[in-house]
C-alpha positions in Angstrom: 0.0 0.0 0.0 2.6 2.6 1.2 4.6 1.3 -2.3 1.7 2.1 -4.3 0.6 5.6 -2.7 4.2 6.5 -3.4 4.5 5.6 -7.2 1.0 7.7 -7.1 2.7 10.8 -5.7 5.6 10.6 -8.0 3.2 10.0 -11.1 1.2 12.8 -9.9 4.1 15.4 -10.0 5.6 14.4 -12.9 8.7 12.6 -12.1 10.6 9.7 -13.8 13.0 7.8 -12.3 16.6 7.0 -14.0 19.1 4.3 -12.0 21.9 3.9 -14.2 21.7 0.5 -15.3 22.5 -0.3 -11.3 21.4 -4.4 -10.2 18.8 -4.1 -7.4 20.8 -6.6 -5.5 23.6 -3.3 -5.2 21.1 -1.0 -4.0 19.5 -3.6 -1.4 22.6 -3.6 1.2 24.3 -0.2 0.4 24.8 3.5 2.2 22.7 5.8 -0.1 25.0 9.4 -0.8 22.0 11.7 -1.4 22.4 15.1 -2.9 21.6 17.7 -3.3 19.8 18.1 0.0 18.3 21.8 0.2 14.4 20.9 1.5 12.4 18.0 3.6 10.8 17.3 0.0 14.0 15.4 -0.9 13.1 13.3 1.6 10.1 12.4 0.4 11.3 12.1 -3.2 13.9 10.3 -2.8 12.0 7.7 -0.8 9.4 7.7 -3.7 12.1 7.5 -6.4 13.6 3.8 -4.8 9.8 2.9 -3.6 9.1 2.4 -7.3 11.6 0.2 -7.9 11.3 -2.0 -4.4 13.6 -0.4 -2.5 13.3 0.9 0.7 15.2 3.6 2.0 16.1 3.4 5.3 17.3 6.4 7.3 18.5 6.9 10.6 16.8 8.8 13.9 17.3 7.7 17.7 16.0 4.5 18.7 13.7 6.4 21.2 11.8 8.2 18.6 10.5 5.1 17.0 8.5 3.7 19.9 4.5 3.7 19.9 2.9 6.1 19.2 6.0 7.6 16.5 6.6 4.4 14.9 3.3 4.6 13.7 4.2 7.3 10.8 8.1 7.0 11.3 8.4 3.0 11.1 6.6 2.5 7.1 8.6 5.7 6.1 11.7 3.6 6.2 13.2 5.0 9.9 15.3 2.7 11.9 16.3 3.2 15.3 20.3 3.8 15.7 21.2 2.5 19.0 24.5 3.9 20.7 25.1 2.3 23.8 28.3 -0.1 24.2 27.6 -3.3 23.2 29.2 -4.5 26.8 28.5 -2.7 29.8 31.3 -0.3 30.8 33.1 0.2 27.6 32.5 3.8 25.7 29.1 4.7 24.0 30.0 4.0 20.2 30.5 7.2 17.5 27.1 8.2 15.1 29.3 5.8 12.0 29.8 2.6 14.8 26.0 2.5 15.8 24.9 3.2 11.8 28.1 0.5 10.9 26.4 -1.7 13.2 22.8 -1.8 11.4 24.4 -3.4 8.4 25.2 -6.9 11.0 21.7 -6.9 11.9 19.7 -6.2 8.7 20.6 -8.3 5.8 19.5 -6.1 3.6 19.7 -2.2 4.6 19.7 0.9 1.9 20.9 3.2 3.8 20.2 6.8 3.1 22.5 9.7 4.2 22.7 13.2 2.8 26.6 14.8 3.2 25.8 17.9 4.1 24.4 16.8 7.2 22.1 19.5 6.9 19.3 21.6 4.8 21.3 24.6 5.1 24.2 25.6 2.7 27.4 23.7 3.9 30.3 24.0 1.4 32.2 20.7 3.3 30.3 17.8 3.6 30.7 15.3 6.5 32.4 12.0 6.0 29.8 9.9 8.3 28.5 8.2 5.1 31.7 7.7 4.0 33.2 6.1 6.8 30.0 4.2 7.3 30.1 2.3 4.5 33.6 2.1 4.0 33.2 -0.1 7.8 30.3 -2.0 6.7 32.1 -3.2 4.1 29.5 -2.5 1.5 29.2 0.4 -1.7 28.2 4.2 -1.8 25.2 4.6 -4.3 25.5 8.2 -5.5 22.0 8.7 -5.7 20.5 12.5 -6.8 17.9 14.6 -7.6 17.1 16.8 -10.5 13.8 19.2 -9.3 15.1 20.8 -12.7 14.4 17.9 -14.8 12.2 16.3 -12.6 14.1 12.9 -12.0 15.6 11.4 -9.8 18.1 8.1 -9.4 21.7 6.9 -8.7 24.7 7.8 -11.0 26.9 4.9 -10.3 27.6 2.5 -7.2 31.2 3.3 -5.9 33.5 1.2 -3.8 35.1 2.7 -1.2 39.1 2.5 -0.9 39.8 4.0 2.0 41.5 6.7 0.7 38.9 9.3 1.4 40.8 12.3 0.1 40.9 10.3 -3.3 37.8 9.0 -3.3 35.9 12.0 -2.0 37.8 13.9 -5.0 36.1 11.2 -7.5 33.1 11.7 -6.0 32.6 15.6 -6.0 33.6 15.0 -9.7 31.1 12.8 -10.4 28.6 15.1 -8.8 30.5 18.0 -11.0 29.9 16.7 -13.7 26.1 15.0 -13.7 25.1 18.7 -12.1 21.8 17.9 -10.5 19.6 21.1 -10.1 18.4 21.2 -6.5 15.4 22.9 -5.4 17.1 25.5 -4.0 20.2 25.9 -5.3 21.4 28.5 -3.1 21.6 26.4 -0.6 23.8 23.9 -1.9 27.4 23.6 -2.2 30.0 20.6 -3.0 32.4 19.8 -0.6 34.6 22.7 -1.7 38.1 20.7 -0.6 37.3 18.3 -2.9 36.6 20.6 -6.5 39.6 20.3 -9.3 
C-alpha cells in the first residue's frame, strides 16, 4: 500500500525515475549518498524515487523516537532506530558511524540513506559519516541525486570505497561535478569545496 501511494505521488508530480543501469541486488545492502539536500521534499522524493523500484530507503533517527505512538508514521517511512550504547556494559558509547556500521550486522539487507551535508542549510564541506559508514560496513556508496530541474531522480553509479577518502571524495565531488543535478534551492547547496579540481 505505502509502495503504491508512493508511485501515485511521484506519477502525480511528474517525475521519472533513472538508475543507471544499477542491479537491485547493489542498492539492497548499500549506504545511499544523497544530494543535493536543500528541502524536507527530498526526503520524500527520494523515498518515492527507490519505492518504485522495491527499495526501501532506510534512514536513521534515535531508537527512542520510534516507539509507539512515533513508529506509527516513522516506522513504514523507512526510519530505523540507531542505538548507541556499548555493546558491553562499561566500555564507551559507540560514534554516530559505529552504531549506523552496526545496522548493516543486523539487517541483511539495509539501503541506507545519508545526505553529506548533514544538513538543509548551505554547507560548502560535507561530513564523512557516510563515508566512513560504508567504508566499515564493508558495503558500496550509491550516489544517488535529484534533478527538481528535470524532474528525476536516481543513482549515478555504485562506488566502492578505498579507504583513501581524500581520493575518493575527490572522484566523487567529480562525479557530482559533472552530472550537475539542479536542487530545489540551489542557493543552498554547495560541493564539498576541498574536494573541487
Amino acid at each position: 500500500m505505502i509502495r503504491l501511494l508512493f508511485n501515485f505521488f511521484y506519477w502525480l508530480n511528474g517525475w521519472k525515475l533513472n538508475i543507471h543501469h544499477i542491479p537491485v541486488e547493489t542498492m539492497k545492502r548499500s549506504v545511499f549518498l544523497a544530494a543535493p539536500h536543500t528541502t524536507n521534499w527530498d526526503a520524500v522524493y527520494m523515498v518515492a524515487c527507490m519505492r518504485k523500484i522495491g527499495i526501501k530507503l532506510r534512514f536513521a533517527i534515535k531508537k527512542d523516537w520510534i516507539k509507539f505512538p512515533l513508529n506509527i508514521a516513522l516506522s513504514p517511512m523507512g526510519a530505523v532506530g540507531i542505538d548507541r550504547s556499548p555493546k558491553v556494559a562499561g566500555e564507551k558509547r559507540l560514534s554516530m558511524v559505529e552504531a549506523m556500521a552496526n545496522l548493516f550486522e543486523t539487517n541483511k539487507e539495509l539501503a541506507l540513506v545519508i545526505p553529506p551535508e548533514g544538513s538543509r542549510s548551505l554547507r560548502e564541506e560535507w561530513k564523512s559519516g557516510f563515508y566512513y559508514v560504508a567504508l566499515t560496513a564493508k558495503v558500496p556508496i550509491l550516489l544517488a541525486y535529484l534533478d527538481y530541474e528535470k524532474k528525476e531522480g536516481g543513482i549515478i553509479e555504485a562506488f566502492e570505497p578505498t579507504g583513501d577518502i581524500d581520493a575518493d571524495m575527490k572522484y566523487i565531488t567529480k562525479v557530482y561535478q559533472e552530472f550537475d543535478p539542479k536542487p530545489k534551492f540551489p542557493e543552498m547547496y554547495s560541493l564539498d569545496k576541498r574536494y573541487i579540481s
